[in-house]
Structure formats: structure tokens, C-alpha cells
C-alpha positions, 0 to 999 in steps of 0.5 A, spaced: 500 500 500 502 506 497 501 513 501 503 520 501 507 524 506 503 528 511 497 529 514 491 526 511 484 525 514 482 520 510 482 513 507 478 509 501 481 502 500 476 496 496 477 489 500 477 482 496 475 476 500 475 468 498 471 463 501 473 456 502 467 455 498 470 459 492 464 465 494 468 472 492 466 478 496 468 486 495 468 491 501 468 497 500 471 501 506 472 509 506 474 512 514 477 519 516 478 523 523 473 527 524 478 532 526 483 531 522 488 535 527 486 532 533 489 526 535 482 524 540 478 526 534 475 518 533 475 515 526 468 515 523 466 511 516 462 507 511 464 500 510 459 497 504 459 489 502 458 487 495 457 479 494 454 474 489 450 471 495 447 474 501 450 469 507 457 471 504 455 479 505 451 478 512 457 473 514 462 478 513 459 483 516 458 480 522 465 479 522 467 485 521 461 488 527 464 483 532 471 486 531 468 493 532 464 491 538 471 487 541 475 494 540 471 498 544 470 494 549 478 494 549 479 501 549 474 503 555 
């Protein structure tokens, strides 16, 4: 992954991701600092899952919210 130099508030990536199954899904992820020049400021963002088959996209997003909850509960 390449990056500038500097301060940057935001990130915009796409995710591909394969299943044992041979299912493909694509996650969209665009997060920034809500005040980019406050390191307190908290990280806000939209994640938007793409798949052929609904399972894979609801599996993928339960992952990614138990990994949300999981954070939170570690940084409080």
C-alpha cells in the first residue's frame, strides 16, 4: 500500500475476500478523523459489502461488527 507524506484525514481502500467455498466478496471501506488535527478526534466511516450471495455479505459483516464491538470494549 502506497501513501503520501503528511497529514491526511482520510482513507478509501476496496477489500477482496475468498471463501473456502470459492464465494468472492468486495468491501468497500472509506474512514477519516473527524478532526483531522486532533489526535482524540475518533475515526468515523462507511464500510459497504458487495457479494454474489447474501450469507457471504451478512457473514462478513458480522465479522467485521464483532471486531468493532471487541475494540471498544478494549479501549474503555
Amino acid at each position: 500500500m502506497e501513501y503520501s507524506e503528511g497529514d491526511c484525514g482520510f482513507l478509501a481502500a476496496n477489500l477482496c475476500a475468498h471463501s473456502i467455498f470459492g464465494e468472492d466478496a468486495l468491501a468497500n471501506v472509506s474512514i477519516e478523523k473527524a478532526s483531522p488535527l486532533d489526535e482524540g478526534s475518533p475515526i468515523v466511516g462507511h464500510i459497504r459489502i458487495r457479494a454474489k450471495s447474501q450469507g457471504m455479505a451478512l457473514t462478513l459483516g458480522d465479522k467485521i461488527n464483532i471486531a468493532q464491538r471487541e475494540r471498544r470494549a478494549v479501549a474503555v
